[in-house]
C-alpha positions, 0 to 999 in steps of 0.5 A, spaced: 500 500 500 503 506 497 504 511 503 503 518 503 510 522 504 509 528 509 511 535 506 518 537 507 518 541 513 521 548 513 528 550 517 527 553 524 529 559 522 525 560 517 519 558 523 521 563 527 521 568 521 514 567 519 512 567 527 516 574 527 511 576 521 505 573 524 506 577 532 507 583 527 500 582 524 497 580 531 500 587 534 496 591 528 490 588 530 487 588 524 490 581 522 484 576 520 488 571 523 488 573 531 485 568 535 482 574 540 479 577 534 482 584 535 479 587 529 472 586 531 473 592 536 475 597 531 472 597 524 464 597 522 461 597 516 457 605 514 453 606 508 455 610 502 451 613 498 445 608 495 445 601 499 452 600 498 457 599 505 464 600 506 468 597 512 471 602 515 475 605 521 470 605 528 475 611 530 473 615 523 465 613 524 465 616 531 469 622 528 463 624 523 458 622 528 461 628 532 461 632 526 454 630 524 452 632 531 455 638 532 454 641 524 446 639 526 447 643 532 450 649 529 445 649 524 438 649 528 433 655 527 434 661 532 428 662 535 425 669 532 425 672 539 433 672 538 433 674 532 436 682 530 433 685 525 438 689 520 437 693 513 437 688 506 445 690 504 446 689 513 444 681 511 447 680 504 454 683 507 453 678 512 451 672 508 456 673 504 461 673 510 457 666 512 458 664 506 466 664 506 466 661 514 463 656 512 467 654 506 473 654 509 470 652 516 468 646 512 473 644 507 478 644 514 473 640 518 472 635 513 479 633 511 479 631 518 472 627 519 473 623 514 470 615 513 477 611 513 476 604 511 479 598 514 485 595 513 484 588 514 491 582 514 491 576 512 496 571 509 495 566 503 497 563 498 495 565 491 493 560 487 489 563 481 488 569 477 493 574 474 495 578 479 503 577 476 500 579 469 499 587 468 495 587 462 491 580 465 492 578 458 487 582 455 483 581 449 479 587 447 472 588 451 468 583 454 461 579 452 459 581 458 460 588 458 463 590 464 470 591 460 468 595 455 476 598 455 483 597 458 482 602 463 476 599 465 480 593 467 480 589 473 486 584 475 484 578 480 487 573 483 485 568 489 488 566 495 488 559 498 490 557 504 497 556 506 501 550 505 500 546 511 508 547 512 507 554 512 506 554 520 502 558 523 499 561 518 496 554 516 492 553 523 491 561 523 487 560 517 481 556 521 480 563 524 480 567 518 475 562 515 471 565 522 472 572 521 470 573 514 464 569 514 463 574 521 465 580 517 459 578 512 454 576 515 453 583 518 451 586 511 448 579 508 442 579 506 437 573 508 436 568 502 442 571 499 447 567 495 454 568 497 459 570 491 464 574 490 469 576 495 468 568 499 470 562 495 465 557 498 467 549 496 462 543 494 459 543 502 458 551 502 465 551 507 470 558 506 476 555 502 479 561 499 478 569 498 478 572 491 481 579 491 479 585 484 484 590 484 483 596 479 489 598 474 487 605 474 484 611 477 480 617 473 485 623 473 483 630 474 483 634 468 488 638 466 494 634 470 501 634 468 503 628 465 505 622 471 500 624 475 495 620 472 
């Protein structure tokens, strides 16, 4: 009876390496692989714009929690008892005044109140896809229509659960499996099939994650040439 030979097992340096990299990712604590869950604490998920949702920062979502509250303060009706009355070009000095402080208060206030997506960890190993080939062995536009040009490209790749002599990356992906179908059952919706991101095998289990990246960025007009 033919036996089965157990993977080479990797030098003890090359362990102690991998553990270096995986106490680094566990001190982020954004690390997908954590045991203690650490993330959980510090993203959220917050609409953007119409039925959309983004995982962000749980740091940023209270900072526009406190803008949104203050600006809603700042802007409720003084009552009329208060109010001064003041001559026509009186109030559209004025308004004009308003006008510029707000501008500025605003612009100033928001480059700091902004939603800051979460930036997750985790170790894989890529398996399929063209990450590794930059023009993802384009063909012209495809059947469907969602690459209708090259800028509109999309590179993927898919990754894999490390090899089992890939310690302790190997036994962190059990709890990566945990936190990913954690992550997305807070934004699931009931009955809903689930595609995308979360590769599932022939028993709806996770067995691999599938990344999209978008090549390019839709520069502002009137740029100088490398800032595209």
């Amino acid at each position: 009876m033919a036996t089965r030979t157990p993977p080479p097992s990797q030098p003890s340096s090359f362990t102690e390496h991998l553990q270096d990299i995986r106490e680094d990712l566990i001190d982020s604590g954004m690390y997908l692989g954590d045991i203690h869950n650490a993330f959980r604490r510090e993203v959220t998920w917050r609409h953007v714009g119409y039925g959309k949702k983004i995982l962000v920062t749980k740091e940023s979502a209270s900072a526009v929690d406190a803008k949104r509250q203050a600006d809603a303060i700042a802007t409720a009706t003084v009552p009329e008892d208060f109010a001064s009355v003041k001559s026509e070009d009186e109030n559209r000095a004025d308004s004009r005044s308003a006008s510029v402080s707000s501008t500025v208060t605003d612009s100033s206030d928001e480059a700091g109140t902004e939603l800051v997506p979460a930036q997750l960890s985790v170790v894989l190993q890529c398996s399929r896809g063209s990450w590794l080939t930059p023009c993802d062995f384009w063909n012209g536009p495809t059947e469907d229509g969602f690459e209708k040009k090259f800028a509109d490209l999309k590179i993927s790749v898919v990754g894999d659960r490390p090899p089992h002599n890939f310690q302790p990356f190997y036994d962190d992906f059990r709890v990566v499996r945990e936190n990913v179908a954690w992550l997305m059952n807070q934004v699931k919706v009931r009955g809903a099939a689930c595609k995308g991101f979360a590769v599932q095998d022939d028993s709806a289990n996770l067995s691999a994650l599938r990344f999209r990246h978008k090549l390019f960025e839709v520069s502002s007009f009137g740029s100088p040439p490398g800032n595209a």
